[in-house]
Backbone as CSV, one residue per row, in Angstrom:
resi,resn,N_x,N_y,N_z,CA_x,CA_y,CA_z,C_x,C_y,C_z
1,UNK,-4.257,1.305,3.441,-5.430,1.499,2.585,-6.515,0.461,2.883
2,UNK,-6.290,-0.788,2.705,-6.830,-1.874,3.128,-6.163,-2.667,4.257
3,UNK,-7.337,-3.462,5.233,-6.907,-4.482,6.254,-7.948,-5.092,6.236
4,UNK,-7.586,-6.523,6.396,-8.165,-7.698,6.213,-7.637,-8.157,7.605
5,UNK,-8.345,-8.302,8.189,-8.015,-9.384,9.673,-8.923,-10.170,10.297
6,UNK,-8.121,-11.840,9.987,-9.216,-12.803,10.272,-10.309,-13.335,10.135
7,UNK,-10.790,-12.803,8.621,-12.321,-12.924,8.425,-12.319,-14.002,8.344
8,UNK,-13.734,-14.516,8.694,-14.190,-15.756,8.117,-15.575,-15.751,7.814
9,UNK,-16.026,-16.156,6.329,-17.042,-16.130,5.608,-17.268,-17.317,4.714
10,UNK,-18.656,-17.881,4.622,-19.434,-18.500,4.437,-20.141,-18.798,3.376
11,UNK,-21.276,-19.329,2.615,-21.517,-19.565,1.982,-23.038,-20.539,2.594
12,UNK,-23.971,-20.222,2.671,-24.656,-21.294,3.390,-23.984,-21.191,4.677
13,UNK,-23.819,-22.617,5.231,-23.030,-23.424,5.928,-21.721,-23.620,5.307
14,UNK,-21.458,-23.654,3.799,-19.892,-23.594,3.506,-18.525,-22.756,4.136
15,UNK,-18.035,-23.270,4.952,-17.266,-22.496,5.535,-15.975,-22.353,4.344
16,UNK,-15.420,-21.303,3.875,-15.074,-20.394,2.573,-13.559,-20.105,3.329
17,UNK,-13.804,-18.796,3.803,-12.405,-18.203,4.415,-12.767,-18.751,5.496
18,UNK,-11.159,-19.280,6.142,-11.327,-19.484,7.529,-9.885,-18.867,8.019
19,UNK,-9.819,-17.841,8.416,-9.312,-16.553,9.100,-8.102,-15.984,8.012
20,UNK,-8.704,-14.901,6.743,-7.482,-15.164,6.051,-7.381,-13.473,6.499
21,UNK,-6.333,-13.191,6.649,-5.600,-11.711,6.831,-4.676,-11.032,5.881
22,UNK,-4.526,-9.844,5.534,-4.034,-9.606,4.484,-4.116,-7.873,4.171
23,UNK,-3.103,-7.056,3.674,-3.257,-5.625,4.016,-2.726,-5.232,2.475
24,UNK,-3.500,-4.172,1.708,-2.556,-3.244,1.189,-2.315,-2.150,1.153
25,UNK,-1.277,-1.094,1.300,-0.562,-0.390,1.390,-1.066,0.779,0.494
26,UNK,-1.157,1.880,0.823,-1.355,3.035,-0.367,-0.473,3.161,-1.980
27,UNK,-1.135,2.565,-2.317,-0.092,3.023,-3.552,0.525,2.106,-4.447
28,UNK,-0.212,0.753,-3.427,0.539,-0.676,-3.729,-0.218,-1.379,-4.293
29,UNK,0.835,-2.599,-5.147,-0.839,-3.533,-5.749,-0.103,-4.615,-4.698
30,UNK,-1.205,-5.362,-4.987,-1.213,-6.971,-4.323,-1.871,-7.796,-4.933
31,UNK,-1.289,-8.868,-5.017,-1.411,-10.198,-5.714,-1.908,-10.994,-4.389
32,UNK,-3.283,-11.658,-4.714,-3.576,-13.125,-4.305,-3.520,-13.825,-5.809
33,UNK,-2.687,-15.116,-5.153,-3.105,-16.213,-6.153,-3.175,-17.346,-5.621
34,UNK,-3.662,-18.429,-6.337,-4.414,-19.955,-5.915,-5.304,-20.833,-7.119
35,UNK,-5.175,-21.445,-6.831,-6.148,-22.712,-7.641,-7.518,-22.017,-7.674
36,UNK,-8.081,-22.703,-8.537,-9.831,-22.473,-8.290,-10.596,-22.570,-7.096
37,UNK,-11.592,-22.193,-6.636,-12.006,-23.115,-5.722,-11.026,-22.723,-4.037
38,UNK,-10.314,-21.659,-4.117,-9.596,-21.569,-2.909,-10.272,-20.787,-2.198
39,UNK,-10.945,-19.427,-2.693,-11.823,-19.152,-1.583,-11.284,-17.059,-2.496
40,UNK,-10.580,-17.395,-3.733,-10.406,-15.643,-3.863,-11.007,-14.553,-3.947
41,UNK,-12.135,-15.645,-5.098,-13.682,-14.717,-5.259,-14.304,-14.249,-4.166
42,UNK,-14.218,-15.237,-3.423,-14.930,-14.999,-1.892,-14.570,-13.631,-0.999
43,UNK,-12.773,-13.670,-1.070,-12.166,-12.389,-0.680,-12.855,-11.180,-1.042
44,UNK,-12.445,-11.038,-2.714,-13.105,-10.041,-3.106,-14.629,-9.751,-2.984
45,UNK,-15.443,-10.584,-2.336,-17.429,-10.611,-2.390,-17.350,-10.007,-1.122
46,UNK,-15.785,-10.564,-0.684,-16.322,-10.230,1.164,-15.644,-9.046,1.611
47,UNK,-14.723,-7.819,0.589,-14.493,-6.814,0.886,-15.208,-5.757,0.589
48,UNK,-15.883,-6.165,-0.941,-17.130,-5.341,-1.660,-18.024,-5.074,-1.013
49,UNK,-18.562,-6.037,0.145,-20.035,-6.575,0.593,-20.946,-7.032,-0.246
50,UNK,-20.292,-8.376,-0.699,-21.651,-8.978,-1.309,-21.640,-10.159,-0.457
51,UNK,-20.860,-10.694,0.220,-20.940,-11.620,0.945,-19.871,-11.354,2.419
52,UNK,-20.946,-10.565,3.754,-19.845,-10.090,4.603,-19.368,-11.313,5.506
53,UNK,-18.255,-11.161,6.250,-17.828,-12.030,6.936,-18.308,-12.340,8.275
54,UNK,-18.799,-13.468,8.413,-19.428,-13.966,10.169,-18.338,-13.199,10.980
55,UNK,-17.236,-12.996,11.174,-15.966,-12.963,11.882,-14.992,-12.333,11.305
56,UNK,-14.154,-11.801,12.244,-13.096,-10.688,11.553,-13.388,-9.450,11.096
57,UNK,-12.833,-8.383,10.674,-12.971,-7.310,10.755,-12.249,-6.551,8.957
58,UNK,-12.677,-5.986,8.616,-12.265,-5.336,7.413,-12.590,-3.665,7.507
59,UNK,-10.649,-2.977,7.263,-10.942,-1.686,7.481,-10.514,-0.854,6.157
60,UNK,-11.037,0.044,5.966,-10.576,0.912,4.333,-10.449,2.051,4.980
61,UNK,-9.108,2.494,4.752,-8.424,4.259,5.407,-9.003,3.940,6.568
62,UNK,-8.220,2.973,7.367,-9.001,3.390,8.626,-10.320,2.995,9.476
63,UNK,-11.419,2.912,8.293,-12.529,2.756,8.724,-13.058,1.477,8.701
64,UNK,-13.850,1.059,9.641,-14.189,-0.374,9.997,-15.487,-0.578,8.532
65,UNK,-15.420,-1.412,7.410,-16.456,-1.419,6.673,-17.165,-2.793,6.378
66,UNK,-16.806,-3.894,7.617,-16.401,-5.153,7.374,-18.760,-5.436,7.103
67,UNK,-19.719,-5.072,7.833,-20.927,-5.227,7.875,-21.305,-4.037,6.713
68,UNK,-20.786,-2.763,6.453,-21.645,-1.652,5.159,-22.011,-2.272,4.164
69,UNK,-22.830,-1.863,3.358,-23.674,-2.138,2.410,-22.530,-1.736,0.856
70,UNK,-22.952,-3.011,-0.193,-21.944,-2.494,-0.974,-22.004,-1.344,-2.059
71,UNK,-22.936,-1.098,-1.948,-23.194,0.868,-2.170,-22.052,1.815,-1.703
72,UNK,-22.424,1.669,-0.272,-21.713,2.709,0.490,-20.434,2.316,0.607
73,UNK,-19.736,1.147,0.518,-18.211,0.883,0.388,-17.368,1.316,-0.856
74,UNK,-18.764,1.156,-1.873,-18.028,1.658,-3.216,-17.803,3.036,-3.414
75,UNK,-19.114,3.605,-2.981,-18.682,5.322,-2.575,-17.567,5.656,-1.676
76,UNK,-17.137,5.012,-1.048,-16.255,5.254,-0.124,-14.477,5.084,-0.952
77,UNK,-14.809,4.658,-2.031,-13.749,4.762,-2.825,-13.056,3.514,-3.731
78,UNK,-14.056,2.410,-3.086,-13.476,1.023,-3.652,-14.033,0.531,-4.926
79,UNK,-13.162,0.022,-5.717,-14.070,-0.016,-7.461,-13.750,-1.526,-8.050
80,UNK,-15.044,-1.927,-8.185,-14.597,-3.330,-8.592,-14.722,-4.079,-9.567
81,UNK,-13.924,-5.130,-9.968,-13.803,-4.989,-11.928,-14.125,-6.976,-11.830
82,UNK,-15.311,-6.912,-11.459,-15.874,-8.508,-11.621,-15.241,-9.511,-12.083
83,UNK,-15.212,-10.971,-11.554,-14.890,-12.039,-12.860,-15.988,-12.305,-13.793
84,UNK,-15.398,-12.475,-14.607,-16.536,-12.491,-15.743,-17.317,-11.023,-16.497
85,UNK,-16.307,-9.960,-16.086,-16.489,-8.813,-16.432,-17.620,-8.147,-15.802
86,UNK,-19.344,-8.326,-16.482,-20.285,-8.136,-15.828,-21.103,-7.207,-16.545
87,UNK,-20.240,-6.440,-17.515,-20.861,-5.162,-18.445,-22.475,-5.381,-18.760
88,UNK,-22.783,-4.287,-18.636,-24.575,-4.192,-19.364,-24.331,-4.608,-21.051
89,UNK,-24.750,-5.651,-21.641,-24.817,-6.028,-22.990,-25.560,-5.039,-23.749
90,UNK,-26.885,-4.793,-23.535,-27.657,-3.822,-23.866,-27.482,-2.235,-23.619
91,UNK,-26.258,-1.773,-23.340,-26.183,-0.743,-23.262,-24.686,-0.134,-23.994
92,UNK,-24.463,1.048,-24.894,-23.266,1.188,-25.224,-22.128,1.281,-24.425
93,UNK,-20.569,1.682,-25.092,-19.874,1.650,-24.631,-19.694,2.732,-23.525
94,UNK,-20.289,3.880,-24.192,-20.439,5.203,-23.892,-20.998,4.848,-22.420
95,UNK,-22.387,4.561,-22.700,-23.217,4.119,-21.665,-22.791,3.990,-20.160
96,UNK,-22.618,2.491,-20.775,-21.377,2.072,-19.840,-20.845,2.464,-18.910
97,UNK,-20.019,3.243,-19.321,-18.675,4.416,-18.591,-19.401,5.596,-17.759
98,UNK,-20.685,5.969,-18.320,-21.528,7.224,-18.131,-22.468,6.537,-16.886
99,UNK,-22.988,5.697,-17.041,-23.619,4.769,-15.768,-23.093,5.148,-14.182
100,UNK,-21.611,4.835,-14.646,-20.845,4.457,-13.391,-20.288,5.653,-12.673
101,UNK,-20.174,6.660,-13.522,-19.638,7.871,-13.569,-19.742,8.612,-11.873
102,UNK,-18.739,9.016,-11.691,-18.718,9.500,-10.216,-17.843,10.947,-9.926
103,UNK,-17.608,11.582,-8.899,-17.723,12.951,-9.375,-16.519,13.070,-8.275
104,UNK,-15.198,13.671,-9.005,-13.654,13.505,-8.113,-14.091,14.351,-6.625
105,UNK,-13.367,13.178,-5.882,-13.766,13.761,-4.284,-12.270,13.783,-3.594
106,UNK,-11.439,15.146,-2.989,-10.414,15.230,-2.101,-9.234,14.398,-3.318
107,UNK,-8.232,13.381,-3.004,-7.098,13.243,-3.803,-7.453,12.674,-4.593
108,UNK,-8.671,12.237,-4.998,-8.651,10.764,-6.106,-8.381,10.941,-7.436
109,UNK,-8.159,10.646,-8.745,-7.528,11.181,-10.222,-8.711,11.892,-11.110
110,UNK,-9.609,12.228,-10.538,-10.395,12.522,-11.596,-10.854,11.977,-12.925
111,UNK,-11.441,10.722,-12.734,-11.034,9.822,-14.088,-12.374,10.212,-14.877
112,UNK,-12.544,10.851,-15.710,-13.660,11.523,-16.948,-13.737,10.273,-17.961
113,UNK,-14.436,10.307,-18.823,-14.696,10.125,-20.679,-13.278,9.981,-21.037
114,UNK,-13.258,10.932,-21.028,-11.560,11.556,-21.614,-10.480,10.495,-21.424
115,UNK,-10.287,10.690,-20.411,-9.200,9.913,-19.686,-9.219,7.844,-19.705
116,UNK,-10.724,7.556,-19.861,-10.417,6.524,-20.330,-9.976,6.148,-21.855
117,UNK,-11.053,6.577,-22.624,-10.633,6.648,-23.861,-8.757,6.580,-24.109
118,UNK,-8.222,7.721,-23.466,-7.075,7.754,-23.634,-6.142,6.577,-23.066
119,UNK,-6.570,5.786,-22.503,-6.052,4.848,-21.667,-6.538,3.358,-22.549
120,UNK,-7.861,3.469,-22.922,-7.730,2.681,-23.976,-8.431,3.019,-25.210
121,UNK,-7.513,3.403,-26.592,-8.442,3.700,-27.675,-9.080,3.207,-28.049
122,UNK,-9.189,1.724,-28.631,-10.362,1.136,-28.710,-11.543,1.568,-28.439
123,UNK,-11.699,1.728,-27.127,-13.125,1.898,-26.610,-13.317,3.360,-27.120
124,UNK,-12.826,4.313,-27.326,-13.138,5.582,-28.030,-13.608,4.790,-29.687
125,UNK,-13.256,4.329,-30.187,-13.584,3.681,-31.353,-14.314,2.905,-31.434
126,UNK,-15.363,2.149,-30.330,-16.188,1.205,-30.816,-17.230,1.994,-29.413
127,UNK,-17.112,3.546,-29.152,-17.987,3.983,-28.086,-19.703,3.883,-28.208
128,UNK,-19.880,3.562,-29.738,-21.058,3.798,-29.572,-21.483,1.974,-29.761
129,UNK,-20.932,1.391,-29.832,-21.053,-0.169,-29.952,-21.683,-0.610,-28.715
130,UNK,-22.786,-2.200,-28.778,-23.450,-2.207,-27.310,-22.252,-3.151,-27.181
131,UNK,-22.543,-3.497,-25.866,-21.692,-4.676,-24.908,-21.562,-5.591,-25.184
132,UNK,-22.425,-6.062,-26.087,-22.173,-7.407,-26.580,-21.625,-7.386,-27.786
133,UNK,-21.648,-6.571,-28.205,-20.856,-6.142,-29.654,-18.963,-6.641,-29.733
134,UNK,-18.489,-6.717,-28.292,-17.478,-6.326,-28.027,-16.483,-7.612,-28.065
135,UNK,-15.213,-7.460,-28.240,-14.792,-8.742,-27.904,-14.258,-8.868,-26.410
136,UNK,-13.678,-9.955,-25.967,-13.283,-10.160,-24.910,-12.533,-9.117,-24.176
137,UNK,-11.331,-9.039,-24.842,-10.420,-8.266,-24.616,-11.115,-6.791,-24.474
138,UNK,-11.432,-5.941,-25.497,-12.755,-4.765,-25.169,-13.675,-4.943,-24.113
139,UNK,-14.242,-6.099,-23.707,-15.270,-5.879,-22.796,-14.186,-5.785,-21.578
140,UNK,-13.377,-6.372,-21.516,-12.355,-6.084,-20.065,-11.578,-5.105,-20.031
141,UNK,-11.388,-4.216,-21.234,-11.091,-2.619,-21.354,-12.063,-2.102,-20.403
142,UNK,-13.468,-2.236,-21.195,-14.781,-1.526,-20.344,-14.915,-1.953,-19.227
143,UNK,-14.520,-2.864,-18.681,-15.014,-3.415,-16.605,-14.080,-2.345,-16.525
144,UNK,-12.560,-2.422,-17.034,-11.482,-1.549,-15.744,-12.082,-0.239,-15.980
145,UNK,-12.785,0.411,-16.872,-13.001,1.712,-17.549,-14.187,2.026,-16.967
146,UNK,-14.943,1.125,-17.035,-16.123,1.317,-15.996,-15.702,1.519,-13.858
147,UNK,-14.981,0.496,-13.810,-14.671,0.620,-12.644,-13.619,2.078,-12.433
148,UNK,-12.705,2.815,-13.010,-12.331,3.744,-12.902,-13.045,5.235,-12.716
149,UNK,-14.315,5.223,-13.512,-15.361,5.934,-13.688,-15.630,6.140,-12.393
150,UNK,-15.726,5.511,-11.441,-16.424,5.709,-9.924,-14.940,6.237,-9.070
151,UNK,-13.825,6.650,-9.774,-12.766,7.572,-9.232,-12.315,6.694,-7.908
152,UNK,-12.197,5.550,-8.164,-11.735,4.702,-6.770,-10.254,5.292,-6.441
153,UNK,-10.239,4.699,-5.002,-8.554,5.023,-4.391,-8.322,3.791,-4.319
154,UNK,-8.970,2.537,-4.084,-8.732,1.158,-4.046,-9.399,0.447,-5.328
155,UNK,-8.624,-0.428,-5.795,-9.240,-1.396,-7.838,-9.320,-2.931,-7.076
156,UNK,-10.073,-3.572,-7.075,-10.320,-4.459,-6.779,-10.338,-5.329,-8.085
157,UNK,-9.235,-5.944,-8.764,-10.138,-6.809,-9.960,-9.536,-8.783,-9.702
158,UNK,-10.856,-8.714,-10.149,-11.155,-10.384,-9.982,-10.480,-11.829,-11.014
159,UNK,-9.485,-11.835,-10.984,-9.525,-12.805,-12.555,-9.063,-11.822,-13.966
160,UNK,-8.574,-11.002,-14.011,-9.255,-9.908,-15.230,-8.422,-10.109,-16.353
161,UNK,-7.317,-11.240,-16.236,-6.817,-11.958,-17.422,-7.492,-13.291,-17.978
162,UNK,-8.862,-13.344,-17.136,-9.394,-14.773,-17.723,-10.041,-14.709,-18.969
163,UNK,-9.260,-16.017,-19.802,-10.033,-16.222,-21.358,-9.298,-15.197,-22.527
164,UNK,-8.590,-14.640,-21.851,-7.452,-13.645,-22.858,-6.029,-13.904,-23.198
165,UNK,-6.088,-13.862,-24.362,-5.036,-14.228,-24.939,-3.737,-13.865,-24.735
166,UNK,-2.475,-14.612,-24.701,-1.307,-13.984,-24.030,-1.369,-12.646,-24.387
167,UNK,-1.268,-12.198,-25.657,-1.228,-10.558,-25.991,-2.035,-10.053,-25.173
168,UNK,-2.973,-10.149,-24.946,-4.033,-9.258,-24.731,-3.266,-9.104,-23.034
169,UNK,-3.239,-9.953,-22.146,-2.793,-10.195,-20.771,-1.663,-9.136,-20.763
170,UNK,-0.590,-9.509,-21.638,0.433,-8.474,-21.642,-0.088,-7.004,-21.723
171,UNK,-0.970,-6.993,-22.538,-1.461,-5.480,-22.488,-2.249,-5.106,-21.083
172,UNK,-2.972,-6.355,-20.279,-3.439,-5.249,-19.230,-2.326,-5.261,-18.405
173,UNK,-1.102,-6.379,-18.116,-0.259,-5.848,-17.056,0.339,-4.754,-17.425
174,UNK,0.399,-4.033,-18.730,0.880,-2.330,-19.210,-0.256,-1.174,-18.315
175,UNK,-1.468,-1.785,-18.586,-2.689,-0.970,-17.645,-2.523,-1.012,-16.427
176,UNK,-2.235,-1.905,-15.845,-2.139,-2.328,-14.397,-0.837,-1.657,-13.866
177,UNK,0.023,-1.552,-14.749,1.523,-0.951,-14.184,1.099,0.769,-14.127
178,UNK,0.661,1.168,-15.030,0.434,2.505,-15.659,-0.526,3.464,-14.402
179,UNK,-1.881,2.798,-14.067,-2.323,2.388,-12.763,-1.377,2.790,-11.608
180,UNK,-0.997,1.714,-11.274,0.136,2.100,-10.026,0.684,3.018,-10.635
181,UNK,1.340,3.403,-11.813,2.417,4.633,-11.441,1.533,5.392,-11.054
182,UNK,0.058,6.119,-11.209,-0.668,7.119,-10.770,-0.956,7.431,-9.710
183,UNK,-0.054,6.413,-8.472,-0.942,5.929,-7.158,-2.263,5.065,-7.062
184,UNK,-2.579,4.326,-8.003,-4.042,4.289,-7.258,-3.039,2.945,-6.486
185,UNK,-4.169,2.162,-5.670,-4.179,1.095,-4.654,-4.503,-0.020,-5.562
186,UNK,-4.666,-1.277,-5.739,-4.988,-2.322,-6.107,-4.696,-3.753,-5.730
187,UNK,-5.586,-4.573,-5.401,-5.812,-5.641,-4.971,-6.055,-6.465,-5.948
188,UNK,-5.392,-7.199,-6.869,-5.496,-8.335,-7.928,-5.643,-10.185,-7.727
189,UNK,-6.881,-10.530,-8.121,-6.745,-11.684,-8.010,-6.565,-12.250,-8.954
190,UNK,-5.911,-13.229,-9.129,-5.211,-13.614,-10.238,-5.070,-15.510,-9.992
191,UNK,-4.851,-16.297,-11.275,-4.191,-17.326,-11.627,-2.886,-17.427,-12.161
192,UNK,-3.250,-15.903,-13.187,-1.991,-15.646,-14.161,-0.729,-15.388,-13.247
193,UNK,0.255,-16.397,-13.189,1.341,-16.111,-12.038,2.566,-15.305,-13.011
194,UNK,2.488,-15.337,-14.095,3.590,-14.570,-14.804,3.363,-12.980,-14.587
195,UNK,1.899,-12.600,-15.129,0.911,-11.277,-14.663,1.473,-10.864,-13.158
196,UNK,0.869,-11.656,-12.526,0.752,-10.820,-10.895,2.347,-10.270,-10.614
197,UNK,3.354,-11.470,-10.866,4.197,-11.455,-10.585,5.167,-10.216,-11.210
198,UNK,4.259,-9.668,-12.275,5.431,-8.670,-12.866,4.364,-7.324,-12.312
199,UNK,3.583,-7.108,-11.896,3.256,-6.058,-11.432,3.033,-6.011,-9.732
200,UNK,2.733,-7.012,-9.367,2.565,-7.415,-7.499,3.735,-6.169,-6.941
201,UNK,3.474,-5.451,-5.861,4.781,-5.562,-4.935,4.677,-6.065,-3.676
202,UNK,3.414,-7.007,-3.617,3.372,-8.310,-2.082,2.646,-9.240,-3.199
203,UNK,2.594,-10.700,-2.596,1.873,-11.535,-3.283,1.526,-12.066,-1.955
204,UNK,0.044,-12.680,-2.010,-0.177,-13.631,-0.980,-0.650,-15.081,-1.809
205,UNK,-0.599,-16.593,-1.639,-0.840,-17.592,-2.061,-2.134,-18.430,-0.952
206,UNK,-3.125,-18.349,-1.476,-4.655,-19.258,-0.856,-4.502,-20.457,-1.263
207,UNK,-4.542,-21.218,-0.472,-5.229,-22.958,-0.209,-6.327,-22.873,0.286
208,UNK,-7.265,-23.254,0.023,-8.290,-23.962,0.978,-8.887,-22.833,2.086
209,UNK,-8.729,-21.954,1.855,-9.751,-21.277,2.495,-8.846,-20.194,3.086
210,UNK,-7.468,-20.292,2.993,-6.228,-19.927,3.909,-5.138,-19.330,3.452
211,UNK,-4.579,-18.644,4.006,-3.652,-17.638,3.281,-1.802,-19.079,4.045
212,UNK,-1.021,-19.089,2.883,-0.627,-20.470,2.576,0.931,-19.686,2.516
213,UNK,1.152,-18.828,2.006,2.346,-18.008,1.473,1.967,-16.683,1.763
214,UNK,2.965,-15.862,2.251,3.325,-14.129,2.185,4.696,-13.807,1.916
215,UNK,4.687,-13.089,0.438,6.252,-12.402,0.877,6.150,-11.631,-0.968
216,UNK,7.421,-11.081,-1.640,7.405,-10.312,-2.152,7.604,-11.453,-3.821
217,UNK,7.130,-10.717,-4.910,7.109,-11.329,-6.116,8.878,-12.361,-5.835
218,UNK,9.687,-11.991,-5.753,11.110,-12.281,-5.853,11.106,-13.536,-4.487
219,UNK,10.415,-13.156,-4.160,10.502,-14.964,-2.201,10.042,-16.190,-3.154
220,UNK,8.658,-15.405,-4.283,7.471,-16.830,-4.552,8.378,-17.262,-5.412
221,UNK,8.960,-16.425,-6.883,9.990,-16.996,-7.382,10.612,-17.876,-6.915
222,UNK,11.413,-17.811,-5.830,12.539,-19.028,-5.120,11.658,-20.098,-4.154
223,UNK,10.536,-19.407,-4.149,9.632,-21.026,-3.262,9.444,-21.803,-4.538
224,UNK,9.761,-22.957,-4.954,9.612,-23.475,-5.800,8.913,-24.556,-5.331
225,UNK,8.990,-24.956,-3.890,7.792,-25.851,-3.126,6.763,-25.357,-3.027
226,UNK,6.417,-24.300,-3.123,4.753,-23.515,-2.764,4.130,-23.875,-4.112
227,UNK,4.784,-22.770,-4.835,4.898,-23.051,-6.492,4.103,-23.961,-6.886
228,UNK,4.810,-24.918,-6.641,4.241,-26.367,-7.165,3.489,-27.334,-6.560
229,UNK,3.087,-26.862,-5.296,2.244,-27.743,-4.128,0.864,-26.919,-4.660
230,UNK,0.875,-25.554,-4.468,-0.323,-24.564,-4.351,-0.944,-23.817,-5.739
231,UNK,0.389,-23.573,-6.755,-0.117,-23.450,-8.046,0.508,-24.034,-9.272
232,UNK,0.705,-25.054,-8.943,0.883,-26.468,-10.127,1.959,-25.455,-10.738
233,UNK,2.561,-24.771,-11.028,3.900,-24.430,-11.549,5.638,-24.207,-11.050
């Protein structure tokens, strides 16, 4: 679904990634995790195209998308659920969802109105509420609900347990599992190592710009040196 090979991307002159590689699988999620400051956001800016890579190559089904515009990558099926959420404040919930709205193309789930709502009630219940109306936990209902709206085959989300309360976290790894059972693809960046770890079926671990660890939720468990060198636990 996804390949990542060797990019390296920038910032200015900040050299960011320096050759990190990394693939997921149809059907699969994947966990990056790392400290602040390792370079994850960057991953995700530099698969979206908001920030492409000097070097290396990035392919989706196949197709080379490592220089496209991040318009045309997102049409192409990739949907992405920001850190820091990102929602229009000034616009309802409804809104929102209706903005993003995209129209089912070949296998993808057909994700309607309907279907989010049902996925999370809340947001059927506070639909006509603006964005800022919302609490935390609701506004990160609406990123994944918004990002579903555009019928992705690949979920890109950034952080999407940050500032949420254990409950609330537990409830999106129920979304996130629920998700994969449907097939979609997903790429999770994460801190939350309890999270990734119960929905991941690869994890990769970033240092410094660099992919540091590869192997399956059950390897990072027993690295208890990575663990604690790379994410203080």
């Amino acid at each position: 679904m996804l390949e990542v090979e060797e990019i390296h991307t920038y910032y200015g002159e900040s050299y960011v990634l320096q050759g990190v590689t990394l693939r997921v699988a149809e059907g699969q999620t994947v966990a990056v995790l790392g400290r602040n400051g390792v370079g994850k956001t960057t991953l995700v800016r530099s698969v979206i195209g908001f920030n492409p890579p000097r070097r290396g190559r990035i392919r989706f089904q196949g197709e080379e998308i490592t220089h496209k515009p991040s318009h045309e990558i997102a049409r192409k099926g990739i949907g992405l659920v920001p850190q820091g959420r990102r929602i229009f404040p000034s616009l309802t919930v409804e809104e929102n969802l209706r903005v993003a709205a995209r129209e089912q193309e070949g296998k993808r789930a057909g994700w309607t109105l309907e279907r989010v709502y049902e996925l999370f009630p809340p947001l059927r219940e506070r639909r006509f509420h603006r964005g800022n109306r919302l609490s935390g936990g609701e506004q990160q209902m609406l990123a994944i609900g918004r990002a579903l709206m555009t019928n992705p085959l690949l979920l890109l989300l950034d952080e999407p347990s940050e500032g949420l309360a254990p409950k609330l976290a537990q409830e999106l790894a129920h979304t996130l599992q629920a998700l994969k059972a449907e097939g979609l693809s997903i790429l999770l960046v994460e801190q939350n190592l309890p999270l990734a770890l119960r929905v991941a079926d690869s994890v990769y671990v970033m240092s410094k710009g660099t992919i540091v660890f590869q192997g399956t939720p059950a390897e990072l468990r027993e690295a208890q040196e990575v663990r604690q060198r790379y994410l203080g636990v």
